[in-house]
C-alpha positions in Angstrom: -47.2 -65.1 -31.8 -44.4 -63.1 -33.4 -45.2 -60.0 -34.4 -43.9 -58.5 -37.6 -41.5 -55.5 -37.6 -41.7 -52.9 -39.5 -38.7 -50.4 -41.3 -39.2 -47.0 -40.9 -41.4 -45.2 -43.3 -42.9 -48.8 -44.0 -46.7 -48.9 -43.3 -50.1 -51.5 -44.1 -50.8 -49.5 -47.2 -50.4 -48.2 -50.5 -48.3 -45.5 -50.7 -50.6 -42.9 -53.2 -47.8 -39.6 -51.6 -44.4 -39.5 -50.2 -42.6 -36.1 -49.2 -39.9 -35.2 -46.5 -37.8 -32.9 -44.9 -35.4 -32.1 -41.8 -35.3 -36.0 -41.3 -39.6 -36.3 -41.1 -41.2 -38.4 -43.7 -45.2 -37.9 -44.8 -46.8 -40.0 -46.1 -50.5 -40.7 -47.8 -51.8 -44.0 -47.6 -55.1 -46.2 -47.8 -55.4 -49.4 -46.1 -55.7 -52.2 -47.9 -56.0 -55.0 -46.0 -58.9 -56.2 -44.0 -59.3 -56.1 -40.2 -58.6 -59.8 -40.0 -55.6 -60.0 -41.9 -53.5 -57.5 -40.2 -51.0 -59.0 -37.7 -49.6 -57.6 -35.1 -46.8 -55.2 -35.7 -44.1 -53.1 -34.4 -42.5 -49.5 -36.0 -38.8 -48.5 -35.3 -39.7 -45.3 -35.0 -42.2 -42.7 -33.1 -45.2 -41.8 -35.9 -48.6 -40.0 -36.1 -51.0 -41.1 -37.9 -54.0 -39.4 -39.1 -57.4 -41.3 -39.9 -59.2 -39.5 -42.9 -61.8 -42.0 -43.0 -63.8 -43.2 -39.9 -63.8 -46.3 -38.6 -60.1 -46.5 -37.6 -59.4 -48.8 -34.3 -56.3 -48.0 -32.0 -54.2 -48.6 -29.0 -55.1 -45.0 -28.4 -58.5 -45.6 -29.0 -61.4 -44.2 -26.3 -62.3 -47.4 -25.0 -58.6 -49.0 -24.6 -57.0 -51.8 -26.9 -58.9 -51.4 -30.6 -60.8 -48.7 -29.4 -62.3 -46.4 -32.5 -60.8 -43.0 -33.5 -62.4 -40.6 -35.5 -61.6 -39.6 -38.8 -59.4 -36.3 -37.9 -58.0 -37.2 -34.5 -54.4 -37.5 -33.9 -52.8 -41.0 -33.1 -49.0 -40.5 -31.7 -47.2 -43.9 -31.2 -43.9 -44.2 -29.3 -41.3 -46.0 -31.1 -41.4 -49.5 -30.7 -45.3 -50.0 -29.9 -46.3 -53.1 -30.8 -50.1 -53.2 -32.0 -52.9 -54.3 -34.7 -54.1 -51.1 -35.2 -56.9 -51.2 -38.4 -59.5 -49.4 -40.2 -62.7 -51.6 -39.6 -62.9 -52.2 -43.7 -59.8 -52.3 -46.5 -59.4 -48.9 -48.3 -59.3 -46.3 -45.7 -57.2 -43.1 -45.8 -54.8 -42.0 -43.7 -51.9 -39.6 -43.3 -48.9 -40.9 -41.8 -45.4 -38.6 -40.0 -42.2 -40.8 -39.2 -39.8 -39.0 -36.9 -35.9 -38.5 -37.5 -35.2 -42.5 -36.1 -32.8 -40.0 -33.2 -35.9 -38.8 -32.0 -35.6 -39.2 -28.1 -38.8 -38.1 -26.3 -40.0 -40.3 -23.7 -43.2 -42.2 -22.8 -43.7 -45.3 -24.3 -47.7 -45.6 -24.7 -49.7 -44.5 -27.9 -51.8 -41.5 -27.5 -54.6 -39.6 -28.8 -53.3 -35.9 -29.5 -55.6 -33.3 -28.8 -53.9 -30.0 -28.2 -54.7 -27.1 -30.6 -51.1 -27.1 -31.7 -50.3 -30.4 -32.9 -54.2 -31.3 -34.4 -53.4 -27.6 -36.4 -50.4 -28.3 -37.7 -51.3 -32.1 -38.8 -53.8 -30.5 -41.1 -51.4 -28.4 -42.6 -48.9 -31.1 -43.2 -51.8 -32.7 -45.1 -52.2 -29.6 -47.2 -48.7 -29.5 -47.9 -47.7 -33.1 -48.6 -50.7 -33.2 -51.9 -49.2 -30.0 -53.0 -45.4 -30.5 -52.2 -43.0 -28.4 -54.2 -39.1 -28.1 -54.0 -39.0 -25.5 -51.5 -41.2 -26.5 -48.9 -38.9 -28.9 -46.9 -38.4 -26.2 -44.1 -42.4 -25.9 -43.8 -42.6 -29.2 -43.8 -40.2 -29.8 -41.0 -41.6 -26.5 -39.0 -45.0 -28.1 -38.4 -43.8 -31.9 -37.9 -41.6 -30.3 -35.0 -45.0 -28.5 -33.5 -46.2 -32.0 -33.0 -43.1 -33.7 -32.0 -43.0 -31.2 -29.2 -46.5 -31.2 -28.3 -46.1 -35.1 -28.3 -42.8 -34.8 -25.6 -44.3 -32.3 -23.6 -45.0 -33.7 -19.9 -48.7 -34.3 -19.7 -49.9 -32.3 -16.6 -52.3 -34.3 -14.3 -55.3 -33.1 -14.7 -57.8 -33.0 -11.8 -59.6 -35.7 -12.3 -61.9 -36.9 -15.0 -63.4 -34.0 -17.6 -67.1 -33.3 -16.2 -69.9 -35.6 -17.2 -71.1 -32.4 -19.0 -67.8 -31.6 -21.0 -67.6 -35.4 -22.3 -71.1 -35.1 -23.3 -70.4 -31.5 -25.7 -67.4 -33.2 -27.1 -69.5 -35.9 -28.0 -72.4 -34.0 -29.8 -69.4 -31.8 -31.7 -68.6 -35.0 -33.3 -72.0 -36.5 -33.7 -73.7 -33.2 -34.5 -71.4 -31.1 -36.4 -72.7 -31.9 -39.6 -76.1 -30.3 -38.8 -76.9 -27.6 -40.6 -77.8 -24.5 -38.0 -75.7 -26.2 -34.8 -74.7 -23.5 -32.6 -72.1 -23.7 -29.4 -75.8 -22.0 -27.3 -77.5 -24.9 -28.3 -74.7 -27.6 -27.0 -74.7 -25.5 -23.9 -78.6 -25.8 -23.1 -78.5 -29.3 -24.2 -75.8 -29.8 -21.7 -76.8 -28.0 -18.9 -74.7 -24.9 -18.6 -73.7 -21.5 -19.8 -72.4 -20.9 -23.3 -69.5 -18.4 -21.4 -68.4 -21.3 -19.3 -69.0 -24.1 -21.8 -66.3 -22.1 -24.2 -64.4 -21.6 -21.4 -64.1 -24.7 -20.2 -63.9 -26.7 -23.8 -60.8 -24.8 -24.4 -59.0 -24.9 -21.0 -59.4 -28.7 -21.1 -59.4 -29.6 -24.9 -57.0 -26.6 -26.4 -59.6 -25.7 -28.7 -62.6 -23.5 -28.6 -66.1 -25.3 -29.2 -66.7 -23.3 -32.7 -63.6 -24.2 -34.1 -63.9 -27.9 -33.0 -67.4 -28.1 -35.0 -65.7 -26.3 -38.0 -62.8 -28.5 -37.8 -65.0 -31.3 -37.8 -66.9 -30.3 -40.5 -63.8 -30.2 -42.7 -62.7 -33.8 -42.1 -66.1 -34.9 -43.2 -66.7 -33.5 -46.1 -62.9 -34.3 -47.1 -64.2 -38.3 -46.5 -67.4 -37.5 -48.7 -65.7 -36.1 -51.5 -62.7 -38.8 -51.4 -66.0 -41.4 -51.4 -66.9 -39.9 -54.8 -69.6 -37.6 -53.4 -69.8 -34.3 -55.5 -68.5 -31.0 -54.0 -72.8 -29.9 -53.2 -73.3 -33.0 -52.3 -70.1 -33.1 -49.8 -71.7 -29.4 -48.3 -74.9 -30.4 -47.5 -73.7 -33.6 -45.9 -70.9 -31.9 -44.1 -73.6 -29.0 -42.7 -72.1 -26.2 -44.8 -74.5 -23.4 -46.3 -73.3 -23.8 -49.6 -70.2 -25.5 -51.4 -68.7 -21.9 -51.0 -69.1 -22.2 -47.3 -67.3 -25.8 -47.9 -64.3 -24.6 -49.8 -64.0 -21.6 -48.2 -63.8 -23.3 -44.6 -61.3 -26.4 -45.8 -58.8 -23.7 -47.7 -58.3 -22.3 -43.4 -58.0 -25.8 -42.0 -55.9 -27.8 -44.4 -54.5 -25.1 -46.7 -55.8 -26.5 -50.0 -59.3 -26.5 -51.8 -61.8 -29.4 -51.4 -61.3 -30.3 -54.7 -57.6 -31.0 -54.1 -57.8 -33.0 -51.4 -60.5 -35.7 -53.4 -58.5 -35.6 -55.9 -55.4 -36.9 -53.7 -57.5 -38.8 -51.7 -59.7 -40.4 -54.9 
């Protein structure tokens, strides 16, 4: 089957935010086509994309060809990469970052981002493309680099696969984060190992200490919530904050703009 091409900046969504600078584009979007009805497709140039909902399915996916990606991680696809990437339902979110079409930076297979630098700045860009004023071009371009050269940089082989263990703590981060009252000690006992070398290891491995990686992943829920239409103490208590202080407090570090602001974009 011939698969459709696609120019640059065009994506399988409305377009709800456009902003640029230093040759990047950013883009908000939400999905609105079905699984079923998106065809295969090809981009001209390298992009990330950011889920904001769950239920996204990618190349870079955990599991190989469709594999899921969670709301918050970062895709990077080489230019070129034909796929049917999909959110499992029309109308979710996501953030997408088109590169300068020069960009030159080897490897030619999508992949999930997960370095401290890249995941950081992504949030940021986020932040900043909802509340975009002249000016902020050079911003803009500053963090889109970050991840552009955390995307080119040579991907040291690691020795061997991540302990059993380590798989299993990133796992409950994701599944667990939103409980009120999770601690990093508790992972570790669940797991099997000290908390020293559990937030050791996490961040040697994943770029990211185990803390921030619950706190991150508290944000990108209770972002989904309140896009869903969930109130701001309703969004808290789902998300495993204390309060909706706690919430807006916590969001304002990761993605540099109040809850409220980012519904309101996302709505």
């Amino acid at each position: 089957m011939t698969h459709r091409r696609l120019a640059r900046g065009d994506f399988l969504g409305a377009l709800r935010k456009s902003v640029s600078g230093g040759g990047f584009c950013v883009e908000l979007r939400i999905a609105t086509l079905p699984p079923e009805a998106v065809v295969e497709h090809a981009h001209d140039e390298a992009h990330f994309i950011l889920p904001l909902d769950e239920g996204y399915r990618s190349l870079a996916g955990r599991h190989g060809r469709g594999g899921p990606v969670r709301a918050g991680e970062l895709i990077y696809n080489p230019p070129g990469t034909t796929h049917q990437d999909c959110f499992d339902e029309a109308g979710g979110r996501f953030l997408s970052v088109s590169t300068p079409v020069s960009s030159e930076i080897g490897g030619d297979l999508p992949v999930l981002l997960d370095d401290a630098v890249s995941t950081a700045a992504v949030r940021r860009l986020f932040g900043g493309c909802i509340r975009f004023e002249p000016g902020d071009e050079l911003a803009l371009e500053d963090r889109a680099l970050a991840m552009l050269a955390a995307a080119s940089r040579p991907r040291p082989a690691r020795p061997g696969a991540p302990p059993d263990w380590l798989e299993s703590a990133r796992d409950m981060i994701a599944d667990l984060a939103c409980d009120q009252g999770l601690e990093v000690r508790g992972i570790a006992a669940a797991v099997g190992v000290h908390p020293v070398h559990l937030a050791r290891t996490y961040r040697q491995r994943f770029g990211i200490s185990p803390g921030d990686a619950i706190r991150r992943r508290r944000a990108d829920i209770a972002m989904a919530a309140l896009a869903q239409g969930l109130r701001p103490i309703e969004a808290a208590h789902a998300a495993g904050y204390a309060d909706q202080s706690h919430m807006t407090r916590e969001h304002g570090r990761i993605y540099g703009v109040s809850p409220m602001t980012s519904a309101a974009a996302l709505a």
